[in-house]
C-alpha positions in Angstrom: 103.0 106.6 155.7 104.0 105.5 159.5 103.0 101.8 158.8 103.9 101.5 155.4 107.1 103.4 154.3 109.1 104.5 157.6 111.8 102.5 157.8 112.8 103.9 161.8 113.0 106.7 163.9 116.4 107.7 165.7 117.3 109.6 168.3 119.9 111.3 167.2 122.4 112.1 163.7 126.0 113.1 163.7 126.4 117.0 163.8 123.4 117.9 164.9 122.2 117.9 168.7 118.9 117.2 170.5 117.2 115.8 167.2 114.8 113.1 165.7 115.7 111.4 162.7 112.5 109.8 160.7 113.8 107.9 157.6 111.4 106.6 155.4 111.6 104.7 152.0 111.2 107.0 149.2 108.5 106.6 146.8 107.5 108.9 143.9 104.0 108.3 144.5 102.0 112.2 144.6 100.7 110.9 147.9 104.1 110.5 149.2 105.4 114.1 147.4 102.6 115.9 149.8 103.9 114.1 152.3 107.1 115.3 152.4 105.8 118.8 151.5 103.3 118.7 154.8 106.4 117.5 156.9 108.6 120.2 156.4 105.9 122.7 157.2 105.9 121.3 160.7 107.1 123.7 163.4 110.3 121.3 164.2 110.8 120.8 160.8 114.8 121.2 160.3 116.3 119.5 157.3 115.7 116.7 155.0 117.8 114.8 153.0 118.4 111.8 150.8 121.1 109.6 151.9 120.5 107.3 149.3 118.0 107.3 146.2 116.0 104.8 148.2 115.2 106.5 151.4 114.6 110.1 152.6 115.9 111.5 156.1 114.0 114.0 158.0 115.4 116.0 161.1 113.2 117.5 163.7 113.5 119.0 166.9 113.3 118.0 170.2 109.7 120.3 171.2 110.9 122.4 174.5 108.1 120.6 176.4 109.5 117.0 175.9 113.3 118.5 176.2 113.0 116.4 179.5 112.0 113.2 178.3 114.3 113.1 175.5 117.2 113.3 178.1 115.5 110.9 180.3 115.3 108.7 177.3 119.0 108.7 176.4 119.7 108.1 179.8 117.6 105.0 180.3 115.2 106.7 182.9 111.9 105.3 181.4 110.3 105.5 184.3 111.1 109.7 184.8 109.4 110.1 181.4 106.5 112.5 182.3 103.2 110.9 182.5 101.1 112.5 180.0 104.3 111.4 177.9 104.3 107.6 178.9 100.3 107.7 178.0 101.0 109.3 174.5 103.9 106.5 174.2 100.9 103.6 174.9 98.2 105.1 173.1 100.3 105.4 170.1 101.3 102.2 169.5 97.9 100.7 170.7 99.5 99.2 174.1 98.3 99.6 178.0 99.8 100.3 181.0 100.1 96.0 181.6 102.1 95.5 178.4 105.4 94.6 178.1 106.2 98.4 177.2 104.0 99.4 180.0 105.5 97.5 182.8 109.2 99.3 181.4 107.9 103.0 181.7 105.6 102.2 184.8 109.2 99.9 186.7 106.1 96.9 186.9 106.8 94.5 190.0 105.7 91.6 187.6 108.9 92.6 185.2 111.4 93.0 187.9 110.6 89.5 188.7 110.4 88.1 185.5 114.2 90.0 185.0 115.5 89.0 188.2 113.8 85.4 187.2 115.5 85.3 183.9 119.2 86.9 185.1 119.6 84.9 188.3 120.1 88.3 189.9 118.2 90.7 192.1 117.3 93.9 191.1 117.0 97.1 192.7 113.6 98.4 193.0 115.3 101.9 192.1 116.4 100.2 188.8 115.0 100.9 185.5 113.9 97.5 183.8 115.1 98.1 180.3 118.5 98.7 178.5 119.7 102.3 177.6 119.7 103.5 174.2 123.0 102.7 172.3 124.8 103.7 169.1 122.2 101.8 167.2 119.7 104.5 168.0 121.2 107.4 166.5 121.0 107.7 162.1 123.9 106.2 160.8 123.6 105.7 157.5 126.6 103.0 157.3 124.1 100.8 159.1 120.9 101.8 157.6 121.5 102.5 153.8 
């Protein structure tokens, strides 16, 4: 269902803290119903809920162990994500360490100059080389529905 029907993941919903938001298109297929079904048997599993007839919302929460790297997230501090985390980040989405996504969580020398390159500006080596998180990040359904 991740490359077919999810529509985004979030970081965050109003009224409820330290949670993921996965909302996917709904579809009425049985493949789909176990889906949802196996979903909410997860151990983070918190709440679903349709905020349209369209899509479906589920809310999860943050595991204990990555408690850390969610904050470090928020914060923009890509590089502090652990680094059992940062490899799970590239082998889930197929990338390595040399990739564009790599060179963020790893603060790659090649980006900085490409940045500074691009800007006109030095950088700090201390300085993370992507933009933190905004609003757009957390499930808003104004946006999204």
């Amino acid at each position: 269902m991740f490359d077919t029907l999810l529509v985004n993941c979030f970081t965050g919903i109003k009224d409820y803290e330290n949670k993921i938001v996965l909302l996917y298109r709904f579809s009425g297929d049985t493949t789909f119903l176990r889906f949802e079904q196996a979903l909410q048997k997860f151990p983070g599993f918190v709440d679903t809920f349709d905020p349209s007839p369209h899509f479906v919302a589920f809310v999860f929460n943050i595991p204990d162990k990555h408690l850390d790297n969610y904050v470090h997230f928020l914060n923009g501090r890509y590089s502090e994500l652990s680094p059992e985390y940062k490899e799970a980040i590239l082998e889930f989405h197929g990338f390595g360490p040399e990739g564009e996504l790599g060179q963020i969580l790893f603060k790659s020398p090649k980006r900085r100059e490409k940045l500074e390159n691009q800007l006109g500006v030095v950088i700090d080596e201390d300085a993370e080389l992507y933009s933190i998180p905004d609003e757009t990040e957390v499930f808003n359904p104004e946006i999204y529905i």
